[in-house]
C-alpha positions as CSV (number, residue, x, y, z in Angstrom):
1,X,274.9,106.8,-37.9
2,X,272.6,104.9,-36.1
3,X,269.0,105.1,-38.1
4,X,266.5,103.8,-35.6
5,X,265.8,107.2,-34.0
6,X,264.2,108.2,-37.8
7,X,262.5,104.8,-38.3
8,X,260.6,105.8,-35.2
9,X,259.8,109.1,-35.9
10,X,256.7,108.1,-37.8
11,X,255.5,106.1,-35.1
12,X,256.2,109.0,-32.4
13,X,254.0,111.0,-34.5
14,X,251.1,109.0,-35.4
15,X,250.7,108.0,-31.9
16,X,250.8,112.1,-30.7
17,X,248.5,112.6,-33.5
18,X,246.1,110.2,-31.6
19,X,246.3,111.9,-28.7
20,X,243.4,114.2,-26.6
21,X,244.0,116.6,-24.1
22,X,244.5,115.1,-20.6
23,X,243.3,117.6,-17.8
24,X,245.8,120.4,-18.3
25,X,248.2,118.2,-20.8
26,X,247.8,119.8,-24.1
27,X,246.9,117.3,-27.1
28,X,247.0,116.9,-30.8
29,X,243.5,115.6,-31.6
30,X,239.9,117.4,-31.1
31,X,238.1,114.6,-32.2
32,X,234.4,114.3,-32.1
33,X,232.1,115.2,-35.4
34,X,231.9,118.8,-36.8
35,X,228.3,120.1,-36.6
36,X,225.8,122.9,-37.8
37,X,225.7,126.3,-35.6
38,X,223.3,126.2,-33.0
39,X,221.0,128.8,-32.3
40,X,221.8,129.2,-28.9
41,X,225.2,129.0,-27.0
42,X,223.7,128.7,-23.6
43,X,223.6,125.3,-23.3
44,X,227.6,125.5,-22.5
45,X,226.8,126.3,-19.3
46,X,225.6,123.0,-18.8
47,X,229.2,121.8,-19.6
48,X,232.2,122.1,-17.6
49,X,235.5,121.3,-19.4
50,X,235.5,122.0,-23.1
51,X,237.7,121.3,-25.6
52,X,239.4,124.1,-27.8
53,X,241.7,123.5,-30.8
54,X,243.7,125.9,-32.1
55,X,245.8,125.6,-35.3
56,X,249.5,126.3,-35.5
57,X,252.2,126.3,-38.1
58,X,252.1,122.5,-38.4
59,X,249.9,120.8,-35.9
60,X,247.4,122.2,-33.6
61,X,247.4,122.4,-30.0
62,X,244.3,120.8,-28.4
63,X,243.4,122.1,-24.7
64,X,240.9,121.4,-21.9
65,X,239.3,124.7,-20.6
66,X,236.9,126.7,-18.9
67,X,233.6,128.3,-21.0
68,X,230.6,129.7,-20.6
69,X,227.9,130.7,-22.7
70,X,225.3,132.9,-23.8
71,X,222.5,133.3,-26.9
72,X,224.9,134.5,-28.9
73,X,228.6,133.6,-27.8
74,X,230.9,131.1,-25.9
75,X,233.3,132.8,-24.1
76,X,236.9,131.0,-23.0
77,X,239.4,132.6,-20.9
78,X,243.2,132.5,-21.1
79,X,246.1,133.3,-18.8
80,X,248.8,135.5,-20.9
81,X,251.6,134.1,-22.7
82,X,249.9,130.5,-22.6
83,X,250.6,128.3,-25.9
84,X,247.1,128.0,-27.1
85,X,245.8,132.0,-26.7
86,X,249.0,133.3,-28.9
87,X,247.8,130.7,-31.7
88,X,244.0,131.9,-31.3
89,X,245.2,135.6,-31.6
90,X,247.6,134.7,-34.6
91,X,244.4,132.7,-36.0
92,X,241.1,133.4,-35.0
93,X,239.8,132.1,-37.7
94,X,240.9,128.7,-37.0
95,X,239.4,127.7,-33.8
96,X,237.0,124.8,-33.3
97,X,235.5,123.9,-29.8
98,X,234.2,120.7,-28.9
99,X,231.2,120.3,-26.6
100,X,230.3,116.2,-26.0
101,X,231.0,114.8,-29.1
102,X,229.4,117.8,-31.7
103,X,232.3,120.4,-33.2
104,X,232.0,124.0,-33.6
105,X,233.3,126.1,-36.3
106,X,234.4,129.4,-34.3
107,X,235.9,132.7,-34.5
108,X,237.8,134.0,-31.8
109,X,237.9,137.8,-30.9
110,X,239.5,139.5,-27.9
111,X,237.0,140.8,-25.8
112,X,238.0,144.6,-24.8
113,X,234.9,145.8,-23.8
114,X,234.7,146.7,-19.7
115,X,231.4,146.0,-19.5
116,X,231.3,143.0,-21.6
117,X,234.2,141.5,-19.5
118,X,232.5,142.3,-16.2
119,X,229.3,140.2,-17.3
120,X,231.5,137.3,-18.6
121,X,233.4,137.4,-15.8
122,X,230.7,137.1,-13.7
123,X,229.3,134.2,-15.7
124,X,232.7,132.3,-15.1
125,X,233.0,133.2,-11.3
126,X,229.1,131.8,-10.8
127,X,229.5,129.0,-12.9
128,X,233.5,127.9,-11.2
129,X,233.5,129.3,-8.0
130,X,234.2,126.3,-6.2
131,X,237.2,125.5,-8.7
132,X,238.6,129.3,-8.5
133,X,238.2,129.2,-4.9
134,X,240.3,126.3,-5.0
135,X,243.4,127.4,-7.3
136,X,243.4,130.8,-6.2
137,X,241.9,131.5,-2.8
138,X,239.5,134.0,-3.2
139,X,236.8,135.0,-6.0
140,X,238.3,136.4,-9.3
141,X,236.9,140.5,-10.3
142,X,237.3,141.3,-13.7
143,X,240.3,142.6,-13.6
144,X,241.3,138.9,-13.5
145,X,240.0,138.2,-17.2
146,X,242.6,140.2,-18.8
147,X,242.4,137.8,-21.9
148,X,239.3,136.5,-22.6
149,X,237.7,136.0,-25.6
150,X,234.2,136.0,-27.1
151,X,233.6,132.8,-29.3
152,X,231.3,133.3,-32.2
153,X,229.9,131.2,-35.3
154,X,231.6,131.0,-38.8
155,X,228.5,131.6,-40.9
């Protein structure tokens, strides 16, 4: 039996464990420095790309995505059935966002509000319009945020 393959297993994983998202490449490592709550999450909408992490069984999965904030939420959008939105809804008391280098403590909770999803919604089409006219061809309408979710502080 040839043994190299498990020699190198450690290696394989140290170096995915080292890894960042990379545009829409999912990664194993959030990085940057966990800090206190602010008072104010508007200042995401200063931001384009942030970075989410949500745990899993083993390791977490690390992805590059939309947000936009308010006073008292983030909010992050998902399409259904994608690998990081079934770990945030399994554990949404694990999630962490990363804005520049400082690291949030979140929880995650499905926005099912109408009205609530309508103003968000709004928020992401100002804030991305040029990007979602680019992927899909037209403006997004609330329908569009099926899943979304409100981000708020672990206090």
């Amino acid at each position: 039996m040839n043994r190299m393959p498990l020699l190198l297993l450690p290696l394989v994983v140290s170096a995915g464990l080292a890894c960042a998202p990379i545009g829409e490449t999912p990664g194993l490592r959030l990085g940057g420095s966990l800090a206190p709550t602010p008072d104010t999450f508007a200042f995401v909408q200063d931001t384009e790309v942030i970075q989410l992490s949500a745990k899993g069984m083993i390791l977490p999965r690390v992805v590059n995505i939309w947000g936009v904030g308010f006073d008292d939420a983030m909010y992050v959008w998902s399409d259904p059935g994608s690998g990081w939105s079934e770990r945030v809804a399994q554990r949404p008391e694990d999630v962490r966002v990363r804005i520049g280098d400082r690291v949030f403590a979140v929880r995650a909770i499905r926005v099912q509000d109408s009205a609530e999803t309508a103003r968000v919604g709004a928020a992401f089409q100002a804030k991305y319009a040029e990007q979602i006219m680019e992927l899909y061809g037209q403006p997004m309408t609330s329908d569009d945020f099926e899943l979304l979710f409100r981000l708020t502080p672990i206090e």
